[in-house]
N, C-alpha and C positions, 0 to 999 in steps of 0.2 A: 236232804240237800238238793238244789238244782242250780241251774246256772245262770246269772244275769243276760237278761238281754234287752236290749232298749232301740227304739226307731231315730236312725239320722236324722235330725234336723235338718240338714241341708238335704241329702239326698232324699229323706222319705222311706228308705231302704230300711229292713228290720236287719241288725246288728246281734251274735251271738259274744257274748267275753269270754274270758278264761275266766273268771270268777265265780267262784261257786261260793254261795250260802245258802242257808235254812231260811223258811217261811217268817220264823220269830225274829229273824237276825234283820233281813228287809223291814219287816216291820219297827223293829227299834230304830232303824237308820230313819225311817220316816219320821215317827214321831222328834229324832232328835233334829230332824233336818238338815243331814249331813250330804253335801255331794260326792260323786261319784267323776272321778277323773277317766274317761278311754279313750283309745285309738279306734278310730274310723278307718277298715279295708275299705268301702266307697267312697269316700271323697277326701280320703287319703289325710284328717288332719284330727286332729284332740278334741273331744268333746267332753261338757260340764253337765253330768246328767243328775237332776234332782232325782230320788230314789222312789216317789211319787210316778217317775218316766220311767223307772224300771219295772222289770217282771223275771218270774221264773220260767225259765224255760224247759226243762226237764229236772228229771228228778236221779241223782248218782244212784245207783245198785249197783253193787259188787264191780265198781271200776267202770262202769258204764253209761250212757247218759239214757234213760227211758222219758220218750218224747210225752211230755203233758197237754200241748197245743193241737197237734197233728204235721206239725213239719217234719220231716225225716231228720234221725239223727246221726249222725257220721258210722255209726253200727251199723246204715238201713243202707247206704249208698254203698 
């Protein structure tokens, strides 16, 4: 499991969600080409993310987010 996360459109800013799914789970939403509705903390408004503009961000263990990119994760700060 890891967490969605996708780059604002408007800002350009990379955007972490509360949304956690699995590698195969992104993958199906691609192939069915389903969107992805979030709130934007940078430019403060809703964004329509095709799942194509998504990614994983980390990976859950035992309750916790283990960083797969190299950005720290809310554990590291």
């Amino acid at each position: 499991m890891g967490v969605v996360g996708y780059r604002c459109p408007t800002s350009g800013e990379d955007v972490t969600t509360s949304i956690e799914a699995s590698k195969d789970t992104l993958v199906k939403m691609r192939a069915m080409d389903l969107t992805i509705w979030v709130w934007c903390p940078h430019c403060m408004a809703g964004h329509q993310i095709a799942p194509a503009e998504a990614r994983l961000e980390g990976q859950i263990i035992e309750g916790e987010i283990q960083t797969l990119f190299g950005t720290p994760s809310l554990a590291d700060v």
